[in-house]
mmCIF file as gemmi writes it, N, C-alpha and C atoms, coordinates in Angstrom:
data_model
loop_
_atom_site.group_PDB
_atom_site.id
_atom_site.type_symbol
_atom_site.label_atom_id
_atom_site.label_alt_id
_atom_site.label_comp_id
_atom_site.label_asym_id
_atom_site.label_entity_id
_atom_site.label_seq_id
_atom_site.pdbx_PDB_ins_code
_atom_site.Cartn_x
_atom_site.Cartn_y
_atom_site.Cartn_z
_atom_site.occupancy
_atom_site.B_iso_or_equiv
_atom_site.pdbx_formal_charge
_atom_site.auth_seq_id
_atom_site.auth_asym_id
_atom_site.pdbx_PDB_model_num
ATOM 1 N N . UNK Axp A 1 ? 5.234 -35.674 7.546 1 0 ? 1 A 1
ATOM 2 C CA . UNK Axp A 1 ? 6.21 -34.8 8.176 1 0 ? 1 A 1
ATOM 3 C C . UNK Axp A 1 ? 7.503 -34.761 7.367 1 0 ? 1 A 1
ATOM 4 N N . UNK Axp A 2 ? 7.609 -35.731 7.253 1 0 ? 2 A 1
ATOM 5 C CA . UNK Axp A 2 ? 9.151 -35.858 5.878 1 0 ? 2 A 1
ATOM 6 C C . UNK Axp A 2 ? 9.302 -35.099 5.054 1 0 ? 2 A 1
ATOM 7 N N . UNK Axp A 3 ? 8.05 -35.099 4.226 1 0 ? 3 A 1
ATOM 8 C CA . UNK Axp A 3 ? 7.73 -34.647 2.834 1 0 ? 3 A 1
ATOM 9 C C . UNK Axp A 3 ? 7.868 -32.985 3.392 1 0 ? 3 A 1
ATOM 10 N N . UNK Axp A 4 ? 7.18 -33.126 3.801 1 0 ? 4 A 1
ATOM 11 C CA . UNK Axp A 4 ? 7.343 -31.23 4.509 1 0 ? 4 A 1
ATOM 12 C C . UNK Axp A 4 ? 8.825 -30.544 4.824 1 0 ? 4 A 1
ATOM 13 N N . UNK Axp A 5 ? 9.838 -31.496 4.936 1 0 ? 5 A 1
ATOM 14 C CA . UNK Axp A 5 ? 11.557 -31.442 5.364 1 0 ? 5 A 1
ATOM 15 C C . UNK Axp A 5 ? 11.859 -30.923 4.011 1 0 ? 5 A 1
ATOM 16 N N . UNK Axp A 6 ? 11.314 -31.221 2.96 1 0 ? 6 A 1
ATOM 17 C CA . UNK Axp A 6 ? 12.117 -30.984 1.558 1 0 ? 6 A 1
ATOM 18 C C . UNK Axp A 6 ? 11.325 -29.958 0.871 1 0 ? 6 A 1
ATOM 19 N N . UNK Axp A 7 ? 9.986 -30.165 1.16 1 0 ? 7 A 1
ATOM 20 C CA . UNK Axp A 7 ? 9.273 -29.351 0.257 1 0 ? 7 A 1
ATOM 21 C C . UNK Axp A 7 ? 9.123 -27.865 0.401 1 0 ? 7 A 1
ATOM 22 N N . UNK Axp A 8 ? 9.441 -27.563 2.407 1 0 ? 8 A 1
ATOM 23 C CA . UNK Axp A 8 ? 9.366 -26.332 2.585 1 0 ? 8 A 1
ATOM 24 C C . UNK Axp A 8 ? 10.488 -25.563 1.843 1 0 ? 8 A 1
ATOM 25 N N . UNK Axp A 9 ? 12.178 -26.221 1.901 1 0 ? 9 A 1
ATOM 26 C CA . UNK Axp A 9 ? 13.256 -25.369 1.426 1 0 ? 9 A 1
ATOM 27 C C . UNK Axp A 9 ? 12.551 -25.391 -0.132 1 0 ? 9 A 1
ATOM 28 N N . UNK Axp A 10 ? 12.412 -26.053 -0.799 1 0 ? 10 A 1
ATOM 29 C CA . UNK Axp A 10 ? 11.997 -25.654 -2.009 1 0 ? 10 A 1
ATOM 30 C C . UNK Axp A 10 ? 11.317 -24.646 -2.285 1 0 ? 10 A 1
ATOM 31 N N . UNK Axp A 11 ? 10.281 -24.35 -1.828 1 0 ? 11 A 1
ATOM 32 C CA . UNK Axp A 11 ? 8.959 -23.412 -1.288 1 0 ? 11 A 1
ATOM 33 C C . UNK Axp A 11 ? 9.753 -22.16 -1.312 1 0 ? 11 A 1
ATOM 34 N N . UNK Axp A 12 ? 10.452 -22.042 -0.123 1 0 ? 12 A 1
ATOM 35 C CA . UNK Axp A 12 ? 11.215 -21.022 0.23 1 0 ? 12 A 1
ATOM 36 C C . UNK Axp A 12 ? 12.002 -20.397 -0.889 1 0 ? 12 A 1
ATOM 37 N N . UNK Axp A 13 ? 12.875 -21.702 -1.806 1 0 ? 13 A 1
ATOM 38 C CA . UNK Axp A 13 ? 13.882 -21.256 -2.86 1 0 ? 13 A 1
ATOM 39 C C . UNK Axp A 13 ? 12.698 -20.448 -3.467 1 0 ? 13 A 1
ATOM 40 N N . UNK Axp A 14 ? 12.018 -20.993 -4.282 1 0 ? 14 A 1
ATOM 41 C CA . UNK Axp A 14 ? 11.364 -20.525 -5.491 1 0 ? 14 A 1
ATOM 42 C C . UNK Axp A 14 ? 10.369 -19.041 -5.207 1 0 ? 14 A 1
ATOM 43 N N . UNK Axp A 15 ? 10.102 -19.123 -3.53 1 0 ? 15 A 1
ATOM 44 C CA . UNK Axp A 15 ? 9.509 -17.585 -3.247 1 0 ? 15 A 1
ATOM 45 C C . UNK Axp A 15 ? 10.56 -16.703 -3.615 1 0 ? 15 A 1
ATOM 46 N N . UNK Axp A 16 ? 11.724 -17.135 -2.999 1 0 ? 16 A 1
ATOM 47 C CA . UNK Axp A 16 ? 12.853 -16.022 -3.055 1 0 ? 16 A 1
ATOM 48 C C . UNK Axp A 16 ? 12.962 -15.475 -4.656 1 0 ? 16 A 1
ATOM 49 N N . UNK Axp A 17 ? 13.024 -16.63 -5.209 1 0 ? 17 A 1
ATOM 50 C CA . UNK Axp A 17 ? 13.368 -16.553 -6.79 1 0 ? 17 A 1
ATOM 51 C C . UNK Axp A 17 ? 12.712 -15.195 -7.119 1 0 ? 17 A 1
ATOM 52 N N . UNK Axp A 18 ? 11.101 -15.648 -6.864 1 0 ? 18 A 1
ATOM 53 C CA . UNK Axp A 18 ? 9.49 -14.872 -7.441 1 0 ? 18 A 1
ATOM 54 C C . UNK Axp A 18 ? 10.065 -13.191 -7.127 1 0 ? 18 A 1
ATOM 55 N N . UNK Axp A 19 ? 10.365 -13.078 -5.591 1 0 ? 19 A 1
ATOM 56 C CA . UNK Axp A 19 ? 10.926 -11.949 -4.848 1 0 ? 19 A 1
ATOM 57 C C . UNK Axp A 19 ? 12.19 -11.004 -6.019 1 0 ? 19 A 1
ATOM 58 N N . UNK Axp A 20 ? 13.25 -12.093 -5.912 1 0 ? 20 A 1
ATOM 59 C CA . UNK Axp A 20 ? 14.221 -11.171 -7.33 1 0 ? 20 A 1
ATOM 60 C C . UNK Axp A 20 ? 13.577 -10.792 -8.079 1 0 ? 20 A 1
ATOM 61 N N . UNK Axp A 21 ? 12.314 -11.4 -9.048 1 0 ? 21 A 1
ATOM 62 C CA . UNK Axp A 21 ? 12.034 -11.184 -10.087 1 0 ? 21 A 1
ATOM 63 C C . UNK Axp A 21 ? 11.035 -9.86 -10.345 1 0 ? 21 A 1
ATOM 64 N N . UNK Axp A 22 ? 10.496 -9.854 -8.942 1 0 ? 22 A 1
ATOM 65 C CA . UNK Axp A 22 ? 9.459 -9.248 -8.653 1 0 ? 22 A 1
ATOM 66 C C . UNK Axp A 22 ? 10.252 -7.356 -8.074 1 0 ? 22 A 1
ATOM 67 N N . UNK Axp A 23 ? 11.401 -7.285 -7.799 1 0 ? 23 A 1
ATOM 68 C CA . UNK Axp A 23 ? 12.418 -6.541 -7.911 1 0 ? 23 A 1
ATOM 69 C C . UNK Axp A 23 ? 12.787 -6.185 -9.11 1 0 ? 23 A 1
ATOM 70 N N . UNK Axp A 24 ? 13.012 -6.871 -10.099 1 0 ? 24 A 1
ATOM 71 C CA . UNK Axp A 24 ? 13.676 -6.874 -11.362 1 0 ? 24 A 1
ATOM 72 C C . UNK Axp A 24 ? 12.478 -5.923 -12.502 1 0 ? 24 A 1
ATOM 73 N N . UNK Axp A 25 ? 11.359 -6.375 -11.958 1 0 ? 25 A 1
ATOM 74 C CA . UNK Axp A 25 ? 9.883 -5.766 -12.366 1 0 ? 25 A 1
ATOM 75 C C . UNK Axp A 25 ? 9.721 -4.22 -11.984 1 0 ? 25 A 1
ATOM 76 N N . UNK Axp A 26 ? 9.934 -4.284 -10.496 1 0 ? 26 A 1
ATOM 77 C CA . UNK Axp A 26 ? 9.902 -2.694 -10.1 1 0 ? 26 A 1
ATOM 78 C C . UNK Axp A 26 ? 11.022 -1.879 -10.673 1 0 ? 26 A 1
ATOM 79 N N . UNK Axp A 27 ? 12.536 -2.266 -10.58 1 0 ? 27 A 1
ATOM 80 C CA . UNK Axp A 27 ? 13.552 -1.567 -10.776 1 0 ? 27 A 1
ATOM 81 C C . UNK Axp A 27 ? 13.31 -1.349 -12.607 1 0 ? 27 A 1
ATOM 82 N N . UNK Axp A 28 ? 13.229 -2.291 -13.496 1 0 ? 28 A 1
ATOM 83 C CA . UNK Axp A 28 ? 13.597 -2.076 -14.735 1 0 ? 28 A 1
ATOM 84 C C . UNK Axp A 28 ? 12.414 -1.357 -15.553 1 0 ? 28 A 1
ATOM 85 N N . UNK Axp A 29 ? 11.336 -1.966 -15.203 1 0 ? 29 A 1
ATOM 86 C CA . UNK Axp A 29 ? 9.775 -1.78 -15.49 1 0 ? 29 A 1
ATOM 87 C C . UNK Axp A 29 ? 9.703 -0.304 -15.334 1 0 ? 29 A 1
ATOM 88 N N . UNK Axp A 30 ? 10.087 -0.05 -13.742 1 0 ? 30 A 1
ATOM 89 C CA . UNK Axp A 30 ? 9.409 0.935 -12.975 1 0 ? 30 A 1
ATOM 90 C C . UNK Axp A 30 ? 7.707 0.746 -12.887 1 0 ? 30 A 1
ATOM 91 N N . UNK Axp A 31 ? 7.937 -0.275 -12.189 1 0 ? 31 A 1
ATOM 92 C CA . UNK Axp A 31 ? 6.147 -0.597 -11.895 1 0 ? 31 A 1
ATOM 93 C C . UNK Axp A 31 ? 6.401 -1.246 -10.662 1 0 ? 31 A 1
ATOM 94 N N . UNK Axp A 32 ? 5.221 0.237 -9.799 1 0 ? 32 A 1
ATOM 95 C CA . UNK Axp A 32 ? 5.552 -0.196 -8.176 1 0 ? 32 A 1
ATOM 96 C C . UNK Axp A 32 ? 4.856 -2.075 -7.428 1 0 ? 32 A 1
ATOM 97 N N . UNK Axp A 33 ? 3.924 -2.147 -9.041 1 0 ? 33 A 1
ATOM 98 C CA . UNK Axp A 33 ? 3.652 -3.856 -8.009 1 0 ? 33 A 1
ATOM 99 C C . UNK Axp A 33 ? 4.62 -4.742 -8.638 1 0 ? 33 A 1
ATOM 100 N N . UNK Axp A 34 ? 5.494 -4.553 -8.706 1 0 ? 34 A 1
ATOM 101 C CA . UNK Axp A 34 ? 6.907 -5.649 -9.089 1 0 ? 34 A 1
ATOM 102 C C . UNK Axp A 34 ? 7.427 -5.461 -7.629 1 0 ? 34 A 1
ATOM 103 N N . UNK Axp A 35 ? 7.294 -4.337 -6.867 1 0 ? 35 A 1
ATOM 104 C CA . UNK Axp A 35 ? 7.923 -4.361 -5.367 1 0 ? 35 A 1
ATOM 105 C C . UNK Axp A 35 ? 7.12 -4.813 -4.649 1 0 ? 35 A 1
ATOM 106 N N . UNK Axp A 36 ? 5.999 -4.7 -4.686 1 0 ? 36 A 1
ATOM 107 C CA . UNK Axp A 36 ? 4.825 -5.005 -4.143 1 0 ? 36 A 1
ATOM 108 C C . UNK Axp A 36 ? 4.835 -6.816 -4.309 1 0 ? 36 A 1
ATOM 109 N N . UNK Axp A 37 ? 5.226 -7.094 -5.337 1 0 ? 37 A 1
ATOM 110 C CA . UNK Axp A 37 ? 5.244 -8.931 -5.461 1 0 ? 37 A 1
ATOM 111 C C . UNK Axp A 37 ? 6.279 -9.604 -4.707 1 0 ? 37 A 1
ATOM 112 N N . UNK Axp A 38 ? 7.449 -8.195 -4.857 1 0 ? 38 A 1
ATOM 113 C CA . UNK Axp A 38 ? 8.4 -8.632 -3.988 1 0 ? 38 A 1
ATOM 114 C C . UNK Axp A 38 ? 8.669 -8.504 -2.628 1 0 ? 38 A 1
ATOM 115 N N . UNK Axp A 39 ? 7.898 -7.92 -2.275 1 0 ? 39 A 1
ATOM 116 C CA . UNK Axp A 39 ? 7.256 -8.115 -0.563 1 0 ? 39 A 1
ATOM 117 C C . UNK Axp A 39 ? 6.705 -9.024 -0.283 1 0 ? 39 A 1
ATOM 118 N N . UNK Axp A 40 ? 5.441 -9.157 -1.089 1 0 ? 40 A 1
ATOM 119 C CA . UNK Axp A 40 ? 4.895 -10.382 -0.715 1 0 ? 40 A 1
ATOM 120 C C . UNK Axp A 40 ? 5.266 -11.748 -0.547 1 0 ? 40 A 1
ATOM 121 N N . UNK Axp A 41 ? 6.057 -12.064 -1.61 1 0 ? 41 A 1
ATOM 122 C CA . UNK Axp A 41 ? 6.993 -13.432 -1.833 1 0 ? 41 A 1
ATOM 123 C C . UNK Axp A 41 ? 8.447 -13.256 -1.014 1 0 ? 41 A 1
ATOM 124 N N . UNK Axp A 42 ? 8.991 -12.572 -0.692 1 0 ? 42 A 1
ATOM 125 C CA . UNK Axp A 42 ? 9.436 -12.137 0.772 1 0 ? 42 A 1
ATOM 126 C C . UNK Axp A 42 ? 8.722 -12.754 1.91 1 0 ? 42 A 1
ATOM 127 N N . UNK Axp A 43 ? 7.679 -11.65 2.338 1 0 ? 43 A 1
ATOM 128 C CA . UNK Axp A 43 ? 7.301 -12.388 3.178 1 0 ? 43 A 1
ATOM 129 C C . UNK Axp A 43 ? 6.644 -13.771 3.322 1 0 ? 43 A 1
ATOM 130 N N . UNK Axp A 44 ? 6.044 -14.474 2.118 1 0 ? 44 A 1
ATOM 131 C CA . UNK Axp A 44 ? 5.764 -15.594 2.462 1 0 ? 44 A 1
ATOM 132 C C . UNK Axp A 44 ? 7.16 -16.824 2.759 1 0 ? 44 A 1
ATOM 133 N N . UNK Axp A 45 ? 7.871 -16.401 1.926 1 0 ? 45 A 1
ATOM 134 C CA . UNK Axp A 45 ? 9.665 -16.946 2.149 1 0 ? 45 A 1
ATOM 135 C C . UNK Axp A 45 ? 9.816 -17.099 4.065 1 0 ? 45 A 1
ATOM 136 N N . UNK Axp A 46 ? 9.227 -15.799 4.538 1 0 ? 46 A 1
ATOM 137 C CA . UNK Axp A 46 ? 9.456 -15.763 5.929 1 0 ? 46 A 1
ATOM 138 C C . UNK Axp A 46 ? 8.863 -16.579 6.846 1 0 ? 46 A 1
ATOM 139 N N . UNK Axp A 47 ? 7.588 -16.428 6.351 1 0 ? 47 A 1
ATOM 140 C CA . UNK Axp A 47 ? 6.459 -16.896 6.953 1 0 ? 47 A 1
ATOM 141 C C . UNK Axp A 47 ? 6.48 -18.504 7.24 1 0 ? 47 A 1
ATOM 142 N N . UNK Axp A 48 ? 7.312 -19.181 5.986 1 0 ? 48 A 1
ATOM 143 C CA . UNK Axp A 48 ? 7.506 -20.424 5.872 1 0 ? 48 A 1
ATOM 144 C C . UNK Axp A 48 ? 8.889 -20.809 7.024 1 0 ? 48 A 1
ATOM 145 N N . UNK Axp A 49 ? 10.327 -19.704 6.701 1 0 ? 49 A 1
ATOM 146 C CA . UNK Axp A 49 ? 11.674 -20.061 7.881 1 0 ? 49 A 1
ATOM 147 C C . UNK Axp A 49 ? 11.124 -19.823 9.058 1 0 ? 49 A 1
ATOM 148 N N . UNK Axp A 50 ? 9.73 -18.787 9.305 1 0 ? 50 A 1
ATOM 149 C CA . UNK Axp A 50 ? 9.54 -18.643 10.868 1 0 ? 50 A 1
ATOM 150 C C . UNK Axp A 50 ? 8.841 -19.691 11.339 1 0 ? 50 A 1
ATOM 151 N N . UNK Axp A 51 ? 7.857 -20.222 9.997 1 0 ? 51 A 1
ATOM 152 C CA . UNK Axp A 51 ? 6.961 -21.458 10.958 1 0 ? 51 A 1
ATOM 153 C C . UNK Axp A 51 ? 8.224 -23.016 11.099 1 0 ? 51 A 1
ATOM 154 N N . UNK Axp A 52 ? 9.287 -22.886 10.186 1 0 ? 52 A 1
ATOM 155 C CA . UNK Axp A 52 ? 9.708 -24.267 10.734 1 0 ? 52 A 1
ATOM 156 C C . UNK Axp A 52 ? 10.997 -24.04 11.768 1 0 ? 52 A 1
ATOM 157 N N . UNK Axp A 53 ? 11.066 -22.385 12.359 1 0 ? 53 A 1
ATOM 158 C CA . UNK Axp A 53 ? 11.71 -22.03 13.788 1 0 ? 53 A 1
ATOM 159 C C . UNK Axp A 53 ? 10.862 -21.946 14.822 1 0 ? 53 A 1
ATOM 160 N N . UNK Axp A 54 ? 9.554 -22.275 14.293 1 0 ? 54 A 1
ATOM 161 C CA . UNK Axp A 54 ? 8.295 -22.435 15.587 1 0 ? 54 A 1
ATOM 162 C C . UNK Axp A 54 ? 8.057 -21.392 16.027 1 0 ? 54 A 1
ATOM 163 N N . UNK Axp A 55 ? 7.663 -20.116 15.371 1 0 ? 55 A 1
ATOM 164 C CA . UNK Axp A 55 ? 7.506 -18.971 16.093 1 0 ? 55 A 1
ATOM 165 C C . UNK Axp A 55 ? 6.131 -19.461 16.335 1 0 ? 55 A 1
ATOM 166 N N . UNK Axp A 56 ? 5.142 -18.531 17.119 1 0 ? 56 A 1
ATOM 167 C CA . UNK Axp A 56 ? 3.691 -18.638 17.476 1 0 ? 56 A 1
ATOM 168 C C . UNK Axp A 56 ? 3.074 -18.526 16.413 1 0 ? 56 A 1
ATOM 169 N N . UNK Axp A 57 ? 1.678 -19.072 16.654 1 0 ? 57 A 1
ATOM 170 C CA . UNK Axp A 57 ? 0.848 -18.73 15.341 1 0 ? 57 A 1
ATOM 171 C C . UNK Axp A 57 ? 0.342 -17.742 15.471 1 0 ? 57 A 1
ATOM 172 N N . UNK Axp A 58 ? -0.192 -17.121 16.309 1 0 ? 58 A 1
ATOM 173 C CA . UNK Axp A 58 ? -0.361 -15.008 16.297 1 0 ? 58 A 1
ATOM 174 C C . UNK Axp A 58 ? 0.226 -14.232 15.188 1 0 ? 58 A 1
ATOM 175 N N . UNK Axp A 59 ? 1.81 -14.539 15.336 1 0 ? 59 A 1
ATOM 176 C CA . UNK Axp A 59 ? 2.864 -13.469 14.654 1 0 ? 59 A 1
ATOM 177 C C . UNK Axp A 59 ? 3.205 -14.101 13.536 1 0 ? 59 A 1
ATOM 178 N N . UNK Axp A 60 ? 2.753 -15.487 12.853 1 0 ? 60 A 1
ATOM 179 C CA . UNK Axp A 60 ? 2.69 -15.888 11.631 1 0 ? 60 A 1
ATOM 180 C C . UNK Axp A 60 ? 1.612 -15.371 11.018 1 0 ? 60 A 1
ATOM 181 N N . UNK Axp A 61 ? 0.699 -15.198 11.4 1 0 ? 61 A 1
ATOM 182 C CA . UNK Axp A 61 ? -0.772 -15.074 11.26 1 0 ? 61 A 1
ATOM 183 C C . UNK Axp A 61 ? -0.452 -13.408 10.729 1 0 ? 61 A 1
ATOM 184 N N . UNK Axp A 62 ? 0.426 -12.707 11.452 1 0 ? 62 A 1
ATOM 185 C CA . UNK Axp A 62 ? 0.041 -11.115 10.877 1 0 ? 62 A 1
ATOM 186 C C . UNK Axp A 62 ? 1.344 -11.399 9.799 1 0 ? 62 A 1
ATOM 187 N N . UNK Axp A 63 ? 1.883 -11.995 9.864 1 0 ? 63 A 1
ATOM 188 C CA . UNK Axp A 63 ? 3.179 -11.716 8.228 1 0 ? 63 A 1
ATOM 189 C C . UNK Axp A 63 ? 1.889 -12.429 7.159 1 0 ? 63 A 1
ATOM 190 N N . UNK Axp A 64 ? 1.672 -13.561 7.424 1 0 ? 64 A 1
ATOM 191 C CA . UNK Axp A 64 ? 0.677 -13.868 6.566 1 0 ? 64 A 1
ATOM 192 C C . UNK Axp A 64 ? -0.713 -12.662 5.869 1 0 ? 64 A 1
ATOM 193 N N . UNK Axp A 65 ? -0.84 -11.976 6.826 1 0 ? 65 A 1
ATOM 194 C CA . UNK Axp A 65 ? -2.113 -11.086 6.329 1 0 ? 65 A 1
ATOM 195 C C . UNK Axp A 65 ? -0.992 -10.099 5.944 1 0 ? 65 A 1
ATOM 196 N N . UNK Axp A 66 ? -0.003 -9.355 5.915 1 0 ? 66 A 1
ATOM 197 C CA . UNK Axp A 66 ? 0.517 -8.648 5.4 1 0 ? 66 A 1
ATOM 198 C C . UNK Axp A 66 ? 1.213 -8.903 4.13 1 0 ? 66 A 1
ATOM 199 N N . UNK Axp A 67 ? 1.33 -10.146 3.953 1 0 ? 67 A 1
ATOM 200 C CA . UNK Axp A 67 ? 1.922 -10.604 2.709 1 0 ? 67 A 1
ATOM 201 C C . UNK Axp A 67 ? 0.483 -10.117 2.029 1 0 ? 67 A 1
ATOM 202 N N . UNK Axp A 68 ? -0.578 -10.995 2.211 1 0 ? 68 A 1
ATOM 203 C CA . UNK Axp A 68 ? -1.54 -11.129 1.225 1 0 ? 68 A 1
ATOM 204 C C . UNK Axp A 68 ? -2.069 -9.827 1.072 1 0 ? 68 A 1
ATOM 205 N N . UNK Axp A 69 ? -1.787 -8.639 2.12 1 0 ? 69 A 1
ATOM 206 C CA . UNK Axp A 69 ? -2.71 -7.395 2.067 1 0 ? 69 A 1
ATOM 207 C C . UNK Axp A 69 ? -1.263 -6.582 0.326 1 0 ? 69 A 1
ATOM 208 N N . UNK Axp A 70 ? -0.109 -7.135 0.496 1 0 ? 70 A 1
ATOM 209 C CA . UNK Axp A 70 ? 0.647 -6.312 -0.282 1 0 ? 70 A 1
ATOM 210 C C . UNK Axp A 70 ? 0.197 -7.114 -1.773 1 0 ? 70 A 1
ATOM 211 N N . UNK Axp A 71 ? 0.187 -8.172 -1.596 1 0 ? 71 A 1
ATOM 212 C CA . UNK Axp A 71 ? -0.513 -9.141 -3.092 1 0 ? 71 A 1
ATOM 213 C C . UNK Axp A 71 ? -1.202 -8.562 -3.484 1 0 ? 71 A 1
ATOM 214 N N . UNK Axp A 72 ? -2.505 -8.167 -2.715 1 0 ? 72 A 1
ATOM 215 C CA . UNK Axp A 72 ? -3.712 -7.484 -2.738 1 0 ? 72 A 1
ATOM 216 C C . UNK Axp A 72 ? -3.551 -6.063 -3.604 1 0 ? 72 A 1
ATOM 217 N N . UNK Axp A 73 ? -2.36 -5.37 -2.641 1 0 ? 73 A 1
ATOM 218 C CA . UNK Axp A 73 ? -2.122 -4.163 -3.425 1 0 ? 73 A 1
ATOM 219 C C . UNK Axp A 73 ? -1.677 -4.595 -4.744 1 0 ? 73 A 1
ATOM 220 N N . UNK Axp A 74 ? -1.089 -5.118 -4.994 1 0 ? 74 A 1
ATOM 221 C CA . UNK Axp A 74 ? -0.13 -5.522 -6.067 1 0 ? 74 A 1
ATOM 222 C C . UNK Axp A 74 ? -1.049 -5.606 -7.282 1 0 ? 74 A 1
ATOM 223 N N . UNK Axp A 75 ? -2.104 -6.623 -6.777 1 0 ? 75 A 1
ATOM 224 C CA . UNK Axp A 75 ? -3.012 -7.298 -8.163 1 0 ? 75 A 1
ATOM 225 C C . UNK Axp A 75 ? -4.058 -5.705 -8.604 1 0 ? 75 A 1
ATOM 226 N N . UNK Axp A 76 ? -4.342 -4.845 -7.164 1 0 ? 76 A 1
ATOM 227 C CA . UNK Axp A 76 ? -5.001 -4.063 -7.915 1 0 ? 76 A 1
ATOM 228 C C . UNK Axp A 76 ? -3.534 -2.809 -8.996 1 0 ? 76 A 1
ATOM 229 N N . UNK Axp A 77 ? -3.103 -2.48 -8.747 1 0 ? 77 A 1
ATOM 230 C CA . UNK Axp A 77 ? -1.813 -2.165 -9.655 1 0 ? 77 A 1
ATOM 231 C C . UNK Axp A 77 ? -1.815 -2.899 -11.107 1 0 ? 77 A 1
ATOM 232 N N . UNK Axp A 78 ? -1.705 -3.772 -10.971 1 0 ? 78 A 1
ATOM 233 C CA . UNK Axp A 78 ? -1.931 -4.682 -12.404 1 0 ? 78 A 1
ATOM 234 C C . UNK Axp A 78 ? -3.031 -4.529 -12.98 1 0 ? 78 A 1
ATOM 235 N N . UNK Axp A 79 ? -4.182 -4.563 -12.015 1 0 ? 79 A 1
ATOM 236 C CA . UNK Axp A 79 ? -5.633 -4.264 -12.879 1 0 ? 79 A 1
ATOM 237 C C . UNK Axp A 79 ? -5.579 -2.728 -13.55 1 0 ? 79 A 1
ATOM 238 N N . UNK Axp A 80 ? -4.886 -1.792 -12.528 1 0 ? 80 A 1
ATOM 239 C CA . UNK Axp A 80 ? -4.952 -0.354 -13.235 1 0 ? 80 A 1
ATOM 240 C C . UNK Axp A 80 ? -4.432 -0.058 -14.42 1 0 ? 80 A 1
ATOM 241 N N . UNK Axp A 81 ? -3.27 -0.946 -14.448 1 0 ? 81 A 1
ATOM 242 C CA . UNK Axp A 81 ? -2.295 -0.569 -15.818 1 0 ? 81 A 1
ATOM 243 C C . UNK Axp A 81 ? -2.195 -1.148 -16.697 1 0 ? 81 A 1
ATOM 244 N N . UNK Axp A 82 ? -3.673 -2.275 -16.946 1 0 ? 82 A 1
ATOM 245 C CA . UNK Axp A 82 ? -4.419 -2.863 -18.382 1 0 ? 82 A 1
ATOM 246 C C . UNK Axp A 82 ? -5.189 -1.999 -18.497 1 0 ? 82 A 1
């Protein structure tokens, strides 16, 4: 339980980070899965402050599938534009 006290803010920092970068990708690039990464790592950023505010697991459960459904989009984007 400890280990989880430190490791989530970390977690969180470095999604956020992924999120700027993943912005920085769409805006400069102009490549829509740089927004698309940055949704996703967004929402997992969320997914992590909502589970240690104790929301239900239902409404974690759909940020979670929506993160991964925008990943999803994301990776096929990357496959198109090799």
């Amino acid at each position: 339980m400890a280990l989880s006290l430190v490791v989530t803010p970390v977690a969180m920092l470095l999604e956020l980070v992924i999120c700027v970068l993943g912005l920085y990708v769409g805006y400069t690039k102009k490549k829509s899965y740089g927004y698309l990464f940055a949704v996703t790592f967004l929402l997992f950023a969320l997914f992590d402050y909502l589970g240690q505010a104790g929301l239900n697991a239902d409404s974690l459960a759909i940020v979670n599938l929506v993160a991964i459904l925008a990943a999803l989009a994301g990776m096929y984007l990357v496959l198109q534009d090799t």
